[in-house]
C-alpha positions in Angstrom: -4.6 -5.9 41.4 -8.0 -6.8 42.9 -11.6 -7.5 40.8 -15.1 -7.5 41.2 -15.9 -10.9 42.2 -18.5 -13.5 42.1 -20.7 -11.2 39.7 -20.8 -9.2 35.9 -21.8 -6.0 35.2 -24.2 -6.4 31.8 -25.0 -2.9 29.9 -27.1 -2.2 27.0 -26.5 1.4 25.2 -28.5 2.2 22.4 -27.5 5.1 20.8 -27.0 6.8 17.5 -23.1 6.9 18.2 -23.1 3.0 18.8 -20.3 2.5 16.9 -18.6 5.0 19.3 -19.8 3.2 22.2 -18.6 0.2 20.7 -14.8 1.3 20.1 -14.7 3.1 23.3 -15.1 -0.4 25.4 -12.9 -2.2 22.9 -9.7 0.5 23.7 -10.8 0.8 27.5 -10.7 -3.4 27.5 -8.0 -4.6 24.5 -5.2 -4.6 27.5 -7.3 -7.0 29.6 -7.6 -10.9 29.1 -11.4 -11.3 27.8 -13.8 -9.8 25.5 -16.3 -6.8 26.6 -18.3 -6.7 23.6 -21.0 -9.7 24.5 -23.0 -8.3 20.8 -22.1 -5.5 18.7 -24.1 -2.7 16.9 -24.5 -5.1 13.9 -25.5 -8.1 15.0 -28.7 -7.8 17.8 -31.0 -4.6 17.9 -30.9 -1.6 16.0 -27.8 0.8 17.4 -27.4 -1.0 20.5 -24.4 -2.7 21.7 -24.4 -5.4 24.2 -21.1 -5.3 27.0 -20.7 -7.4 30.0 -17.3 -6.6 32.5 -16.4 -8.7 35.2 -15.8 -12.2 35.9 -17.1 -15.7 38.1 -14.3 -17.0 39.3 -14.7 -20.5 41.5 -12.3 -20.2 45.4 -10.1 -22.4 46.0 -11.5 -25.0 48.1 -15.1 -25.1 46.7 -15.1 -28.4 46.6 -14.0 -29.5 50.1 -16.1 -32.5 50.4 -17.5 -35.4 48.3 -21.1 -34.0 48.4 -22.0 -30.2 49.4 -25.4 -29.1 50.1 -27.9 -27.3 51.2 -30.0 -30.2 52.3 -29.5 -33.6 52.3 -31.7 -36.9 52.9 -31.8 -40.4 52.6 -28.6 -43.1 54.3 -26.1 -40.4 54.5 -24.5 -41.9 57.7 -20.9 -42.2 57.4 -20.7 -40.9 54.2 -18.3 -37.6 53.1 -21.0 -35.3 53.3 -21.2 -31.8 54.3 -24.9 -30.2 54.3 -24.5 -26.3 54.6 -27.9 -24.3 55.7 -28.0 -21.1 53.4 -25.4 -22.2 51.1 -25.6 -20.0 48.2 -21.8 -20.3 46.2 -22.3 -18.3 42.6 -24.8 -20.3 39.8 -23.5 -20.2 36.3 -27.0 -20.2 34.8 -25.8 -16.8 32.7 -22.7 -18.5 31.6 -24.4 -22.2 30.5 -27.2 -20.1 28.9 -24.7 -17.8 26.6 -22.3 -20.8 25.9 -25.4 -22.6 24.0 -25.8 -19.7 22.5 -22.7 -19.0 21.0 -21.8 -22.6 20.7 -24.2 -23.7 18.5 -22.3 -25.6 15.4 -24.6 -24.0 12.9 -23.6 -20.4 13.9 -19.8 -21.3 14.8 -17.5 -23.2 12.7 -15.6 -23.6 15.2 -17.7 -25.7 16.8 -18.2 -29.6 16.2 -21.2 -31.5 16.6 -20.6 -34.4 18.7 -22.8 -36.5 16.9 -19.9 -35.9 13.9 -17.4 -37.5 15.8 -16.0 -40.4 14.0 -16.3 -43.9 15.8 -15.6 -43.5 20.0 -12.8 -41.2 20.3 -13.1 -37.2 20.3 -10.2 -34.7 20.8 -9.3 -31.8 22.0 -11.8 -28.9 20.9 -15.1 -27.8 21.6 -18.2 -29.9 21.0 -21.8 -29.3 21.5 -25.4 -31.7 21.7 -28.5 -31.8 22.4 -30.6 -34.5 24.9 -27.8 -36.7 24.3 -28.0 -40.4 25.1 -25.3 -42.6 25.0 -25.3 -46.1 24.5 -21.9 -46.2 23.5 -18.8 -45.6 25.0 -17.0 -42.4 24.0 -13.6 -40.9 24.6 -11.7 -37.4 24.8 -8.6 -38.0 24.2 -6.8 -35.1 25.2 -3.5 -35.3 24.2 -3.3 -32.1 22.2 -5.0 -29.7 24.4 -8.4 -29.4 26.6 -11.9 -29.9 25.5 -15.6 -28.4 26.1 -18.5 -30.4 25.8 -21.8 -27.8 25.7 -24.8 -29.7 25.8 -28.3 -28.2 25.2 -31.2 -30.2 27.0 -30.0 -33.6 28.6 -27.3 -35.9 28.9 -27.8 -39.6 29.6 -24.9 -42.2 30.1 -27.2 -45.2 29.4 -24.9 -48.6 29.6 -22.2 -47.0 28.3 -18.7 -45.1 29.8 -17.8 -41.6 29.4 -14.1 -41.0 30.0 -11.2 -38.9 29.0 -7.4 -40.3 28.5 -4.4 -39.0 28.2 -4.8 -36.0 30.2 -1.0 -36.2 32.0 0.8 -34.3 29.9 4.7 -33.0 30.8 4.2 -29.2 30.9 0.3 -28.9 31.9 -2.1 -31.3 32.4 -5.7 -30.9 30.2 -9.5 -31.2 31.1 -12.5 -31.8 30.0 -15.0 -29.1 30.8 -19.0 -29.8 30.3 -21.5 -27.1 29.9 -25.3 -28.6 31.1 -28.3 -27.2 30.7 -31.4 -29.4 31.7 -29.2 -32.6 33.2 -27.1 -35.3 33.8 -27.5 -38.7 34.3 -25.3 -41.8 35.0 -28.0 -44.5 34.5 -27.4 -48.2 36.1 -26.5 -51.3 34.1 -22.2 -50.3 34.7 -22.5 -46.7 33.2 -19.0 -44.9 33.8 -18.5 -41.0 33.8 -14.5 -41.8 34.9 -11.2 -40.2 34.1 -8.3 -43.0 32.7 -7.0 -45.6 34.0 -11.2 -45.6 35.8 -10.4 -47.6 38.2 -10.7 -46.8 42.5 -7.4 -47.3 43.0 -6.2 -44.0 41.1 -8.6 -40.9 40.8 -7.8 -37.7 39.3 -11.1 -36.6 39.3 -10.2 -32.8 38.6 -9.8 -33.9 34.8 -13.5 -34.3 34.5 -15.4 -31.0 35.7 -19.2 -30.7 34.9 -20.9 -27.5 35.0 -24.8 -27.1 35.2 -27.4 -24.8 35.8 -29.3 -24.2 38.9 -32.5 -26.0 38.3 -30.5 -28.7 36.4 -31.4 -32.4 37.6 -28.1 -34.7 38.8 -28.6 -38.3 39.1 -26.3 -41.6 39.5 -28.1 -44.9 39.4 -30.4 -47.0 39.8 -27.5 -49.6 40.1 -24.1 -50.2 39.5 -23.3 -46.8 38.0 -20.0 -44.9 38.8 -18.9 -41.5 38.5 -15.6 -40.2 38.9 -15.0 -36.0 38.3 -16.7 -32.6 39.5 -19.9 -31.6 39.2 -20.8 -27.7 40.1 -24.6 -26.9 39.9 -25.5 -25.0 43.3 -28.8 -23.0 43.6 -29.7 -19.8 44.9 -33.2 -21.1 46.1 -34.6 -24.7 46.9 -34.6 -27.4 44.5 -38.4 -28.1 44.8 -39.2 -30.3 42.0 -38.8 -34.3 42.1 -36.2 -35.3 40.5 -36.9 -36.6 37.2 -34.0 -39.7 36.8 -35.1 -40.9 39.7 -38.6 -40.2 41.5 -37.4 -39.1 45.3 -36.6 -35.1 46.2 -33.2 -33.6 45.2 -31.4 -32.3 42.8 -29.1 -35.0 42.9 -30.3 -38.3 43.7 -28.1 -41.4 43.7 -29.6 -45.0 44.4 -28.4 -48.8 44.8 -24.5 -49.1 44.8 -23.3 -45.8 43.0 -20.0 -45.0 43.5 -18.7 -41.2 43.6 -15.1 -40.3 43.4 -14.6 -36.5 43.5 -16.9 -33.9 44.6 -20.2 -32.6 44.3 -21.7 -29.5 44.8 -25.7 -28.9 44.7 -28.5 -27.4 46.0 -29.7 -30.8 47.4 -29.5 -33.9 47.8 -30.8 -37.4 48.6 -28.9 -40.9 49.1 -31.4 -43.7 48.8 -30.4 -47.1 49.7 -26.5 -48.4 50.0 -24.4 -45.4 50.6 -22.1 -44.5 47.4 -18.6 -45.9 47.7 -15.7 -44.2 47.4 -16.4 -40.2 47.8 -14.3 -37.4 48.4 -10.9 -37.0 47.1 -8.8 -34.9 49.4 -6.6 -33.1 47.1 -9.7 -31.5 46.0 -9.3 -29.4 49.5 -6.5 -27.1 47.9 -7.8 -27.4 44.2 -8.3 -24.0 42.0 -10.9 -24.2 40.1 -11.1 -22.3 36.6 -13.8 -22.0 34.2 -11.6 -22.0 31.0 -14.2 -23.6 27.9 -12.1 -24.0 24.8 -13.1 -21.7 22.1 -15.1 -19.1 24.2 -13.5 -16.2 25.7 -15.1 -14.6 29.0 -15.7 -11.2 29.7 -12.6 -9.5 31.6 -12.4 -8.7 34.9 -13.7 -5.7 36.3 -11.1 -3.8 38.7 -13.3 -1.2 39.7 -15.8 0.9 37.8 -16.8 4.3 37.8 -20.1 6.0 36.8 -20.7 10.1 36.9 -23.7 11.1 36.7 -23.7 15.2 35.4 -26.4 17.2 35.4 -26.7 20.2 33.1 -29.2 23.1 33.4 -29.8 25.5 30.7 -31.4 29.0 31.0 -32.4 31.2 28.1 -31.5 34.7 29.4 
């Protein structure tokens, strides 16, 4: 079986048969992994029902180097860089914007504010926030199944480390997905975004994936800041404003002895002063990656679809 790939099909029918409508894609769909109906006829406008078919799926090998982009600048000599003119992978701008939307812990019980974790340690689950900083250290331990951080604004590792443990597990191994909106940023003064033991000597960076929109701002540093993990936030046009963390052009900017274990993949980017450390992981070459948030369920995939148009003509004889 082959999809439709890389894209979504989105339909709004309004209609006085909406509820029709509404069965209708749940029996063409309830065979298929997913869920078609994105709103139904009682929840958004007046006898309309909102479906979206089709699914984003990541190639393998999207990450093939420690930092991909469009353009790069700055002391990028001997560093794992690739820099890709009309680079254009798939955003997930649609797919960030309707995760804060249906992840928001005041419309989902399912959903638990991470500022109502207790002491450093979350689990699996799914989480959401808003223009988070954190000044202390906090850890998913993910022992009993994967987690999904969704995070609304910013987030800010600020002199503290962001990590996940206990991620090896015997029949499948578990991740930590994270949904950003506006930004990330690994500030100096030894902030960690690292996946256990954190150390250079053993990276499983795959563990860690960060997801962000296409106008989201990326930064690690000024100063002995370290990030180990994924990052996907590519653009479909050029980054043009500074970036905000730290004043030079790029979507991501790193600055004064940041190290990067993993891969990046962005719009743009600029290296200023003392080349990160570290860099690409090459098991990352052959790596799948998969979109999989705990808690939300993405539209199936689309095989093929089929639209008739008919057009009838009636004559009074």
């Amino acid at each position: 079986m082959t999809y439709v790939e890389q894209s979504t099909i989105k339909m709004n029918i309004t209609s006085e048969y909406c509820v029709g409508w509404e069965n209708y894609f749940k029996r063409q769909t309830e065979k298929s992994q997913g869920q078609a109906i994105r709103e139904s006829c009682s929840e958004g406008d007046d006898d309309t029902v909102r479906v979206e078919l089709g699914r984003m799926d990541l190639p393998k090998g999207t990450f093939e180097d420690g930092i991909v982009a469009n353009d790069v600048s700055g002391d990028d000599d001997d560093m794992d860089i690739t820099e890709k003119e009309d680079y254009s992978p798939p955003v997930v701008d649609d797919i960030v914007d309707q995760m804060i939307t249906d992840m928001d812990p005041d419309k989902n019980e399912n959903v638990t504010s991470i500022e109502n974790v207790s002491g450093s340690t979350a689990t699996s689950g799914t989480y959401f926030t808003e223009n988070k900083t954190l000044t202390n250290d906090l850890t998913f331990n993910l022992s009993d199944g994967n987690a999904t951080l969704v995070v609304k604004g910013d987030l800010d590792i600020d002199g503290s480390t962001f990590s996940v443990k206990n991620w090896e597990q015997p029949d499948q191994n578990h991740t930590l997905q994270i949904y950003v909106e506006e930004g990330l940023h690994i500030d100096g003064g030894g902030s960690k975004m690292c996946v256990d033991p954190c150390t250079s000597g053993n990276i499983d960076p795959e563990y860690l994936q960060v997801y962000g929109k296409s106008d989201a701002h990326l930064a690690i540093g000024t100063g002995d800041s370290s990030f180990e993990g994924l990052i996907y936030a590519p653009s479909e046009e050029p980054f043009s404003p500074e970036n905000r963390y730290i004043n030079k052009n790029g979507q991501l900017v790193t600055q004064s002895n940041a190290d990067i274990y993993g891969s990046i993949i962005t719009s743009s980017a600029h290296i200023q002063s003392n080349a990160p450390k570290g860099m690409y992981d090459p098991s990352l070459k052959n790596f799948n990656p998969q979109m999989n948030p705990q808690g939300y369920v993405f539209p199936p995939h689309l095989s093929y679809l089929h639209i008739t148009e008919h057009t009838i003509e009636v004559k009074n004889n």
